[in-house]
Rosetta silent file (secondary structure, phi, psi, omega in degrees, C-alpha in Angstrom):
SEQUENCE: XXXXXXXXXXXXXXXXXXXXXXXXXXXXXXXXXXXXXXXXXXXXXXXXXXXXXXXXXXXXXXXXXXXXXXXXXXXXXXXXXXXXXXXXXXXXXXXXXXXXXXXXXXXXXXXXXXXXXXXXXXXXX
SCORE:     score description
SCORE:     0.000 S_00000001
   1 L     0.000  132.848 -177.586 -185.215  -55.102   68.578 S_00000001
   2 L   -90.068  102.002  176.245 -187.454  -57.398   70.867 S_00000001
   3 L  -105.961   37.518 -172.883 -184.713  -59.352   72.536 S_00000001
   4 L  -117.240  134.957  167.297 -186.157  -61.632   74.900 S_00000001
   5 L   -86.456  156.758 -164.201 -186.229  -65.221   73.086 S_00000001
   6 E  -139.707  134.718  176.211 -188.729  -67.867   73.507 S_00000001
   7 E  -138.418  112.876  148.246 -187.913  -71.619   73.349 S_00000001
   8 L  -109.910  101.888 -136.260 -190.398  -74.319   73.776 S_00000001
   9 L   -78.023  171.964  178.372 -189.273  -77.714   73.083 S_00000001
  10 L  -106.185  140.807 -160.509 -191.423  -80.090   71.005 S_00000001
  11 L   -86.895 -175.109  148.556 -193.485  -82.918   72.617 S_00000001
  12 L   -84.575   25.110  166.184 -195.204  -85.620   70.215 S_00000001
  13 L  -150.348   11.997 -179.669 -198.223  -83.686   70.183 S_00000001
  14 L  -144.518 -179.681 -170.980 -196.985  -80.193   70.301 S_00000001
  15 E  -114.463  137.215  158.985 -194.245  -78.143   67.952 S_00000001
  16 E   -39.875  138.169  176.189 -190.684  -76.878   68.732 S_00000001
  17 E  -165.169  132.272 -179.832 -191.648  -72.802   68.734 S_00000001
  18 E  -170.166  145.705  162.721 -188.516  -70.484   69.115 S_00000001
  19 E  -124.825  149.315  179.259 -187.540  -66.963   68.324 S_00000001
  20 E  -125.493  115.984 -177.735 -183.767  -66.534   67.999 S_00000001
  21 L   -70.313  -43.817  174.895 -183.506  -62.769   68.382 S_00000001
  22 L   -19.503  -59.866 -156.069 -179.964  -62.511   66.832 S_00000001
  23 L   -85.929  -18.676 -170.464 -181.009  -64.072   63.545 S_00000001
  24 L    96.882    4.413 -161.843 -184.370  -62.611   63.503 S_00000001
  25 E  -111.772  107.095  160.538 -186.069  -66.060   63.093 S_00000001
  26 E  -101.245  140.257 -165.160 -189.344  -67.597   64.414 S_00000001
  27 E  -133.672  113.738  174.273 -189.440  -71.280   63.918 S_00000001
  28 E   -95.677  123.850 -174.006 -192.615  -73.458   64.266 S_00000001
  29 E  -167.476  155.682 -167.887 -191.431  -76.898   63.380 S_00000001
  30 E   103.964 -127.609  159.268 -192.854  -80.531   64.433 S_00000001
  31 E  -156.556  137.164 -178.980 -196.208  -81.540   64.498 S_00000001
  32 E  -116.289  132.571 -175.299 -199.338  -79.695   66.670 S_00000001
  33 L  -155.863   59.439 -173.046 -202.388  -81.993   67.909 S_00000001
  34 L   -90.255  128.882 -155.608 -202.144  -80.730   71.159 S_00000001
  35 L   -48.138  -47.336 -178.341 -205.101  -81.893   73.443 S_00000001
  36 L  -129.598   79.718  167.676 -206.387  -78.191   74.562 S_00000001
  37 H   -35.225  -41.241 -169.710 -204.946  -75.952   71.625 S_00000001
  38 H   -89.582  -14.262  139.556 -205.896  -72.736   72.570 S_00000001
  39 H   -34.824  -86.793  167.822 -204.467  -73.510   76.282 S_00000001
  40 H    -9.074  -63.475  175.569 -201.378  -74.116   74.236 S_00000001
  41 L   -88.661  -15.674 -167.061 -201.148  -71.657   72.129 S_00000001
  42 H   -42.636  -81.051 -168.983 -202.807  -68.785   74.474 S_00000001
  43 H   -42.718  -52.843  167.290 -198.932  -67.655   75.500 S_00000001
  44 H   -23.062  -64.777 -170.105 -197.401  -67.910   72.117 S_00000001
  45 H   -85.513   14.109  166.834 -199.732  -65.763   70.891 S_00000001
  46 H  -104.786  -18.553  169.375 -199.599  -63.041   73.801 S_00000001
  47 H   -57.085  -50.173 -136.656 -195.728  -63.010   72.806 S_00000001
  48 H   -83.320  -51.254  168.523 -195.939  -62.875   69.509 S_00000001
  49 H   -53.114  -24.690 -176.319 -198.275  -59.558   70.244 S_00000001
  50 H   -92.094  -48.593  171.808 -195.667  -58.562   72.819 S_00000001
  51 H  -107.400   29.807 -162.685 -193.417  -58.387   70.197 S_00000001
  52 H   -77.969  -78.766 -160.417 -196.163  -57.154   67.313 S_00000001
  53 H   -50.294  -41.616  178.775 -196.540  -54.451   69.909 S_00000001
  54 L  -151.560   34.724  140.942 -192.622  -53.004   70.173 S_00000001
  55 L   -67.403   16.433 -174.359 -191.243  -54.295   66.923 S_00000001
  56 L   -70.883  -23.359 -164.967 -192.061  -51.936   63.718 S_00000001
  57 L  -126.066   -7.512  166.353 -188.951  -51.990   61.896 S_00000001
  58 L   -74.151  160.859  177.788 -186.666  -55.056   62.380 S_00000001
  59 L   -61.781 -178.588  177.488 -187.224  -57.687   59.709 S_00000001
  60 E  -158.220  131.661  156.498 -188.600  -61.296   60.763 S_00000001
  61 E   -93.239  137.326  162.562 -188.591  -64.624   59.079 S_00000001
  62 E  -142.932  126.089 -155.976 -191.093  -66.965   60.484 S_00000001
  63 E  -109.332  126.863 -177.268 -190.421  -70.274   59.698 S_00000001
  64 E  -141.561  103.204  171.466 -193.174  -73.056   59.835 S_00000001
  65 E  -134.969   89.538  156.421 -192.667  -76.682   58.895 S_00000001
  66 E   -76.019  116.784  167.739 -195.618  -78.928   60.427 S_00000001
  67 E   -66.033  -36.108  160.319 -195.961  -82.260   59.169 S_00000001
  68 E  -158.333 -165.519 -179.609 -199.269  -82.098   60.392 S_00000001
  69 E   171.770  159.519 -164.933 -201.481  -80.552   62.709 S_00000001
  70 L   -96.780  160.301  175.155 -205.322  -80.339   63.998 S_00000001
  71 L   -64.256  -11.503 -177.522 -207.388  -78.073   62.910 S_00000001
  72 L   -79.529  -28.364 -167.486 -208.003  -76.063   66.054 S_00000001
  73 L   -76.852  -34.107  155.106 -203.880  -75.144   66.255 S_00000001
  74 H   -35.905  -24.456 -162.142 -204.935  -73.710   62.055 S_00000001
  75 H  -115.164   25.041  154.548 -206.730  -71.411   63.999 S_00000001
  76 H  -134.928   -5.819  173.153 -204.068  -70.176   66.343 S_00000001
  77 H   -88.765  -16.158 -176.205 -201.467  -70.568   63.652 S_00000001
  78 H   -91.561   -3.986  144.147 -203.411  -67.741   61.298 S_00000001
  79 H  -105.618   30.912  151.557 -203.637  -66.223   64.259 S_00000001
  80 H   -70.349  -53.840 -168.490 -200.043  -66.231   64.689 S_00000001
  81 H   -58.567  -60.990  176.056 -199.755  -65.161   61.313 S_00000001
  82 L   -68.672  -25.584  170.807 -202.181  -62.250   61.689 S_00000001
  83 L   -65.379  -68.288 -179.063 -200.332  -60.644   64.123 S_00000001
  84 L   -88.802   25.729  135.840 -197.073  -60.430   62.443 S_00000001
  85 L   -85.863   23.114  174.323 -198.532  -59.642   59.310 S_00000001
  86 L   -96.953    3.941  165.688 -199.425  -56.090   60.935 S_00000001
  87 L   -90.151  177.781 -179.451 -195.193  -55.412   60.464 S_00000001
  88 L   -93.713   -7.400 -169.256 -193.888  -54.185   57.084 S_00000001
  89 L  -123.768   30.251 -154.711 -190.682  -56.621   57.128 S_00000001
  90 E   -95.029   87.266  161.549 -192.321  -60.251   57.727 S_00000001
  91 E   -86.750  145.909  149.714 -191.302  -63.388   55.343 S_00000001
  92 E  -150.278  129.141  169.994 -192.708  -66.519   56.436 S_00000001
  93 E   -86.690  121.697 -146.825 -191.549  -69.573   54.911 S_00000001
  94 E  -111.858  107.337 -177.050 -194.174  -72.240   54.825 S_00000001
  95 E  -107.445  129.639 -147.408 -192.040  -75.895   54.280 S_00000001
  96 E  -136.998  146.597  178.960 -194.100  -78.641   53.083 S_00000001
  97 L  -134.061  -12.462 -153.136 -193.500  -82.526   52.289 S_00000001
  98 L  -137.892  146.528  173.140 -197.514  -83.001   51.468 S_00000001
  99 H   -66.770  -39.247  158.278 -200.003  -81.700   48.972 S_00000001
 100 H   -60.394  -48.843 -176.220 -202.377  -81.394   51.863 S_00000001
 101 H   -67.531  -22.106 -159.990 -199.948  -79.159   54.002 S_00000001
 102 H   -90.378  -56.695  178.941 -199.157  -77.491   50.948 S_00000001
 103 H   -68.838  -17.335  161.164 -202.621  -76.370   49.893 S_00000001
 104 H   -61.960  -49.304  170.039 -202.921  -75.024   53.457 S_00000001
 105 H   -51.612  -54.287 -164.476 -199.826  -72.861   53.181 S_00000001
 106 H   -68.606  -36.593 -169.201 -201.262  -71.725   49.733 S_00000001
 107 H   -58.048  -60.189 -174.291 -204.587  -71.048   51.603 S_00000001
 108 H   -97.415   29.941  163.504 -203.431  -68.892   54.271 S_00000001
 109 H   -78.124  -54.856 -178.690 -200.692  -67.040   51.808 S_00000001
 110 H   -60.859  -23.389  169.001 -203.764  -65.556   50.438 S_00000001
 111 L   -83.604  -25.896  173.739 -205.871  -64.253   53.881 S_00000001
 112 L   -83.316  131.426 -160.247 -202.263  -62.879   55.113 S_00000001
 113 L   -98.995   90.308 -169.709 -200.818  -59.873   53.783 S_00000001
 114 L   179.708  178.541 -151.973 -196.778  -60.597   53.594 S_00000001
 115 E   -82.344  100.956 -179.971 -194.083  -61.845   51.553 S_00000001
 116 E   -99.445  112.675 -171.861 -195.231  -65.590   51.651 S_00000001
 117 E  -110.671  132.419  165.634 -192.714  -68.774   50.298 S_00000001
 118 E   -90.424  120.436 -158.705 -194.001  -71.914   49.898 S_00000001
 119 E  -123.621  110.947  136.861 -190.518  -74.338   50.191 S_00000001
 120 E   -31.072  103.512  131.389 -190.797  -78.374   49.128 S_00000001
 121 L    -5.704  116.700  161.054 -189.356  -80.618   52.037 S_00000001
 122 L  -103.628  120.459  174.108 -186.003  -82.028   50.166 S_00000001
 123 L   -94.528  126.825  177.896 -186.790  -85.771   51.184 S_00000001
 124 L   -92.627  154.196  163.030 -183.400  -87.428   51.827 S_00000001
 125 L   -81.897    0.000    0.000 -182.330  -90.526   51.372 S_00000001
């Protein structure tokens, strides 16, 4: 089990991104516009490889609910994505409030190879 945890809180232009090693859970959640994405994301995605890398058999959830997000952070989230589709136990739950966010999630269910959910935002009142 890859037990070192990652917390980085979210900014108005960047996303809450935590792994909770207990539960098994990576959670992407806010909104990413961040001014130099690939700055940004550069460590994430050397973790996420760090724990690609000595990781084959516990499960993972990875949990992503962006309200929005620019297109250069799409391109570090499928390659987020591609990395931990190279395990065999990988859900990722893609949670959506928008038709647009929604047809993204449908987009990159199909280039990733893994158990993929698309989950409707219950908007409260």
């Amino acid at each position: 089990m890859y037990d070192i945890g990652l917390k980085i809180k979210a900014t108005d232009r960047t996303p809450l991104l935590e792994y909770k090693p207990r539960e098994g859970v990576f959670n992407m959640i806010g909104v990413s516009v961040p001014d130099d994405a690939s700055k940004f994301y550069e460590p994430i995605i050397k973790w996420v490889v760090g724990y690609v890398e000595l990781n084959k058999i516990e499960p993972i959830i990875v949990n992503i609910e962006l309200d929005y997000f620019s297109i250069k952070s799409s391109k570090a989230i499928l390659k987020i994505l591609r990395e931990f589709s190279t395990l065999p136990n990988v859900t990722v739950n893609w949670i959506y409030d928008d038709a647009d966010i929604k047809e993204v999630g449908q987009d990159l269910s199909y280039i990733v190879n893994v158990k993929f959910n698309l989950i409707e935002k219950k908007n409260e009142l």
